[in-house]
C-alpha positions in Angstrom: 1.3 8.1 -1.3 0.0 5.8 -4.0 -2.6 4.4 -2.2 -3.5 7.8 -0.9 -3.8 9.1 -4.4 -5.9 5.8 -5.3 -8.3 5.9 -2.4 -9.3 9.8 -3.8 -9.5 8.8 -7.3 -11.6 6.0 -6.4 -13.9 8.2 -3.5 -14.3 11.1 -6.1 -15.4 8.4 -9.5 -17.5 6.7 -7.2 -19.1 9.9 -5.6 -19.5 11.3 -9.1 -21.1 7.9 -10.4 -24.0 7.4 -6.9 -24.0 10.5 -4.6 -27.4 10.1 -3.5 -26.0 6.1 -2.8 -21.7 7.4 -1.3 -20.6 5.8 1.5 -17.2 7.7 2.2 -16.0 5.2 5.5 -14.5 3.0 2.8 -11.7 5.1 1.7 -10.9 6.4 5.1 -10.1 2.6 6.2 -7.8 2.7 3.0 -6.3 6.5 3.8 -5.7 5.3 7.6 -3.5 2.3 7.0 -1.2 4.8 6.1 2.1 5.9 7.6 0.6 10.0 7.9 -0.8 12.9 10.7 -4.0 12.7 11.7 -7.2 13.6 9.3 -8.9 16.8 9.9 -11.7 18.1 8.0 -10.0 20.8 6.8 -12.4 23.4 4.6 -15.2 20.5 4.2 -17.4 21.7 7.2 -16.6 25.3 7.7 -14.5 27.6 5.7 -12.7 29.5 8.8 -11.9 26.1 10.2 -9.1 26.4 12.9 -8.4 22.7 12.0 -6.8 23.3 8.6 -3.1 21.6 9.5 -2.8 19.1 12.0 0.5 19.7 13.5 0.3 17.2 16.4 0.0 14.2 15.0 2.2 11.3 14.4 3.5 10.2 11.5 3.4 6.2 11.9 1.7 3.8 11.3 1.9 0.7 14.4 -0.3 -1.7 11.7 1.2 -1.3 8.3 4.2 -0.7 6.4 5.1 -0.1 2.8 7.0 -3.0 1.4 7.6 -2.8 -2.1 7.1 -1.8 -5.8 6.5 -4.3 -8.4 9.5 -3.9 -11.0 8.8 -7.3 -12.8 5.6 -9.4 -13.1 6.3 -13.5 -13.7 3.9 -15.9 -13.3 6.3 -17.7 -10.8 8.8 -15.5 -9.9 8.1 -11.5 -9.4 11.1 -8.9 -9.0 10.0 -6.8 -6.2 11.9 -3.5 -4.9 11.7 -4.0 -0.7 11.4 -1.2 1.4 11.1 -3.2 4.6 12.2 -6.5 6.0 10.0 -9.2 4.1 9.7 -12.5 5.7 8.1 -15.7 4.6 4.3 -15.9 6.5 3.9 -12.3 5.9 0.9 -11.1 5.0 0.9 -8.6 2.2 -1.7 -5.9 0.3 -1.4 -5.8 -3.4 -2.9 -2.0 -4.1 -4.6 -2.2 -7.1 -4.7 1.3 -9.2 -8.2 2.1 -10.0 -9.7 -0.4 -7.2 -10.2 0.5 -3.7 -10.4 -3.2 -2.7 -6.4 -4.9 -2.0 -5.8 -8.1 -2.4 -4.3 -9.8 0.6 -1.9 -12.4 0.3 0.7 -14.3 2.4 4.2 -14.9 1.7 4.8 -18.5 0.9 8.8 -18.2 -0.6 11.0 -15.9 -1.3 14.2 -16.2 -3.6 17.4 -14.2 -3.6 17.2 -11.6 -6.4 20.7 -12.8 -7.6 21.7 -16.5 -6.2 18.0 -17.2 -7.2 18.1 -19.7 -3.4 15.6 -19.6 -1.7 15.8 -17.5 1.2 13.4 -17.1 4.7 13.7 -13.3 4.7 15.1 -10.2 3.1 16.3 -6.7 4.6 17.3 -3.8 2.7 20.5 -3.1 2.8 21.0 -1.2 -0.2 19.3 1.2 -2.9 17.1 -0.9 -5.1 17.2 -4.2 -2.8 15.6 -6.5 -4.9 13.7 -10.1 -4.3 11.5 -12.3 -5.7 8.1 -13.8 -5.0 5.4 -15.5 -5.8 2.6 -12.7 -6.8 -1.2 -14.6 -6.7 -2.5 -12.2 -9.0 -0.9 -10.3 -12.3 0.6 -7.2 -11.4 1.8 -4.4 -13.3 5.2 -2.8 -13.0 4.8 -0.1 -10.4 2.1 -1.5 -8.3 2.4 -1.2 -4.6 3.0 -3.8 -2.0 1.8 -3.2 1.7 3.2 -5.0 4.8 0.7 -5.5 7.6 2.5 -5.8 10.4 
């Protein structure tokens, strides 16, 4: 949902800033990386658009997964929240509020939340599963952390 609501804010600023110049494909490659139904146009093109709600559609994504929030920046060790299974040689999104560009990373070490050993992988298993990792970039608490699968 984050990076939902981050794509719009971005395609809305940037479309208020350049409409003469907007080039909307850039925030649908964003919107379609994730786990939703199909896009319709909904009211864009026609107002009695049979289209509104797409009831068809799957709700998965075969490419991407969400998985984690930042809880904890450190310059050398990040607590991250997991959602998913992370594995060292993963390759992760940092979404970035207010930037429709991620940054892509890949997983180089992971380290038991607790034990602080290093670890290959990490499943959830409970409520608030927690790791930590190596973050290239500073992150705030709450960013989002995608999995491409």
């Amino acid at each position: 949902m984050a990076s939902v609501i981050n794509a719009y804010r971005n395609a809305i600023d940037d479309y208020l800033q350049d409409p003469n110049n907007y080039d909307y494909t850039k925030y649908l490659k964003e919107i379609n990386k994730v786990k939703t139904r199909s896009l319709t146009t909904f009211y864009f093109n026609d107002r009695n658009n049979k289209d509104f709600q797409e009831y068809e559609g799957k709700q998965y994504n075969p490419d991407y997964e969400f998985g984690g929030k930042v809880i904890e920046y450190d310059v050398d060790k990040s607590i991250i929240e997991i959602k998913n299974k992370l594995t060292v040689g993963d390759t992760l999104e940092i979404i970035i509020p207010g930037n429709i560009d991620v940054y892509t990373f890949n997983i180089n070490r992971l380290w038991d939340y607790e034990t602080d050993e290093e670890i290959e992988s990490v499943s959830p298993g409970k409520a608030g599963q927690k790791v930590k990792i190596h973050l290239p970039i500073k992150c705030n608490k709450d960013w989002i952390l995608r999995r491409q699968k």
